[in-house]
C-alpha positions, 0 to 999 in steps of 0.5 A, a space after each residue: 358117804 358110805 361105800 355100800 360095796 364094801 361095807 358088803 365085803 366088809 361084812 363077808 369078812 367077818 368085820 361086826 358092830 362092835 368089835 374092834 379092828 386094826 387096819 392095815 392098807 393099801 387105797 390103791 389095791 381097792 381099784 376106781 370105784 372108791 371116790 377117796 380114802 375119808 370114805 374108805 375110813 367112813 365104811 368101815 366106822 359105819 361096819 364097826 358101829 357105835 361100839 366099835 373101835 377103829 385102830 390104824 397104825 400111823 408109823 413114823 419109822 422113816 419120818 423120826 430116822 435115827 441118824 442124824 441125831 437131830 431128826 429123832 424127833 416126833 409131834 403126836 399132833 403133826 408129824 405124818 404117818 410112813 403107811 399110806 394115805 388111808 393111814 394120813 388121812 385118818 389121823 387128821 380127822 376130828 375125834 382121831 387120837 394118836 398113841 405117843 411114840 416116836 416110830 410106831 403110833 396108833 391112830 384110833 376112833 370109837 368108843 375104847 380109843 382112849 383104853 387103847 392110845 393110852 401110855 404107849 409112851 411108857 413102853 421101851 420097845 416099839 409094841 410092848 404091853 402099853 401099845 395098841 396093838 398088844 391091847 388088841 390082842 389082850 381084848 380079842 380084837 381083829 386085824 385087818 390087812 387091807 389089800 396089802 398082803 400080810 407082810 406088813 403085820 406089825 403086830 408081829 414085832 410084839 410077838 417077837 418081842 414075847 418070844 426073844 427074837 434074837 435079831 432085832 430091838 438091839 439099840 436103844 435111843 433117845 427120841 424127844 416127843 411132843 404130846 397132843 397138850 404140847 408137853 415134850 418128853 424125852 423117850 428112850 426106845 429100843 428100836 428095831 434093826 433088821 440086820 445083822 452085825 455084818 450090816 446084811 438086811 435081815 428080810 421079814 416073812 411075816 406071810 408065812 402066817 398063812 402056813 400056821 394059822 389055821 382058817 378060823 385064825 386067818 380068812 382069806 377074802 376080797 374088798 372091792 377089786 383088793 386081796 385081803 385077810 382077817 386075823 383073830 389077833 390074840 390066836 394069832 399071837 399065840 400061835 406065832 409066840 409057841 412057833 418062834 420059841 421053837 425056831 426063833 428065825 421063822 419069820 425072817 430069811 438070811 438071819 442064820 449069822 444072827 445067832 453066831 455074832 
C-alpha cells in the first residue's frame, strides 16, 4: 500500500513520474509510521510511474572481503546486500534485476532497468562507465539520500575515479561471480582502499557537497520524520570532478601523507 504521507514529501522533493532515482537510505530514520520497507520501495514505484526507474545500490563490500582470498566470491542472485533492509528487501523483489559486480551492484526497477544493470561487469573499477550509478549521471537522473545523510554517496567514487583521486582504487584482485543464468566469471576489480601506506584510515566527506552545490543542485527537505536531500546527478558530478582537480583531497581528511608515499 502506498504511503500517501510520503508520497507527498516525496513529491515536495522534486521526485516525478518518469525520472529515474537512485536511492540511498535509512528505514529507521522515517520513524513509526511506515508499516515495512516493501512499502517504502511501493511509494516510491507509484512517484517514479510507469516510466520511471528505481535504482538502489545493493553493495557487497563487507559481504565479498578481500581477505581471505576465498571469500571473494559473489552471487548476483543470492549474495545480500551491506546498505540496509530497504537495500535487501528490494533486490529480492519480483522483476528487481542486479547489475554484476563483486562490491558495488545496483538493484533496479522500472522501464530503463536493463540500460542501467547492463555490463557492470566490464568495468575494472567499482563505478566506471558501464556501472549504474555513471549511467545515472549520463541520463540526467537524480539521487536521492533517504534520511541518511550525504556521506554515503556512492556516486562520489566515480568522480574520484574521473578526477585521479590519489588515495584510493590502488590494488586490483580477482573476485569469481555468479551471474543471474548461473554462469561464473572471473572479474578483476580494482578495489577501493581508504588508507594510507601507513595502514592509517583515510575519512571520507562527502558531506561537504553541501558547501559546493548550489540549491538547484542539491535540495534539502523531510520525508516523514527523515532528513533528506535531492541531487541533480550529472551537476553533481561536474561540479564535484572540477573541485577535486583543483584539491584532489576534498572530499577526504587525514589524507596529506597520501600524496608523499
Amino acid at each position: 500500500m502506498v504511503h500517501k504521507q510520503m508520497l507527498l514529501d516525496l513529491q515536495a522533493m522534486g521526485v516525478m513520474p518518469g525520472a529515474n532515482l537512485l536511492v540511498h537510505s535509512s528505514f529507521k530514520s522515517l520513524g513509526k509510521d511506515v508499516e515495512s520497507p516493501a512499502q517504502v520501495i511501493e511509494t516510491l514505484r507509484f512517484a517514479l510511474g510507469e516510466e520511471g526507474t528505481l535504482l538502489i545500490p545493493a553493495l557487497t563490500y563487507e559481504q565479498v572481503p578481500v581477505f581471505p582470498e576465498e571469500k571473494r566470491v559473489f552471487d548476483v542472485r543470492n549474495t545480500p546486500s551491506d546498505v540496509g533492509i530497504i537495500s535487501e528487501t528490494f533486490r529480492k523483489m519480483e522483476g528487481v534485476v542486479r547489475s554484476l559486480h563483486p562490491t558495488h551492484s545496483v538493484a533496479a526497477a522500472g522501464k530503463r532497468t536493463q540500460e542501467f544493470v547492463a555490463n557492470h561487469e566490464k568495468d575494472s573499477t567499482p563505478v566506471g562507465e558501464n556501472s549504474p550509478f555513471r549511467k545515472l549521471r549520463d541520463a540526467k537522473g537524480f539521487i536521492l539520500m533517504l534520511g541518511c545523510g550525504l556521506a554515503p554517496n556512492t556516486s562520489m567514487h566515480g568522480v574520484e575515479e574521473l578526477a585521479g583521486a590519489p588515495y584510493c582504487l590502488r590494488h586490483v584482485f580477482d573476485y569469481l561471480c555468479t551471474d543471474a543464468q548461473g554462469a561464473t566469471h572471473t572479474l578483476n576489480i580494482r578495489r577501493h582502499h581508504f588508507c594510507n601506506a601507513h595502514g592509517e584510515k583515510i575519512h571520507q566527506r562527502y558531506d561537504r557537497l553541501k558547501y559546493i552545490l548550489p540549491g538547484y543542485v542539491l535540495a534539502g527537505g523531510k520525508v516523514l520524520d527523515a532528513d533528506c536531500y535531492i541531487i541533480a546527478a550529472k551537476l553533481m558530478w561536474d561540479i564535484a570532478e572540477k573541485v577535486m582537480r583543483d584539491d584532489p583531497l576534498f572530499f577526504v581528511d587525514d589524507a596529506a601523507s597520501i600524496i608523499n608515499e
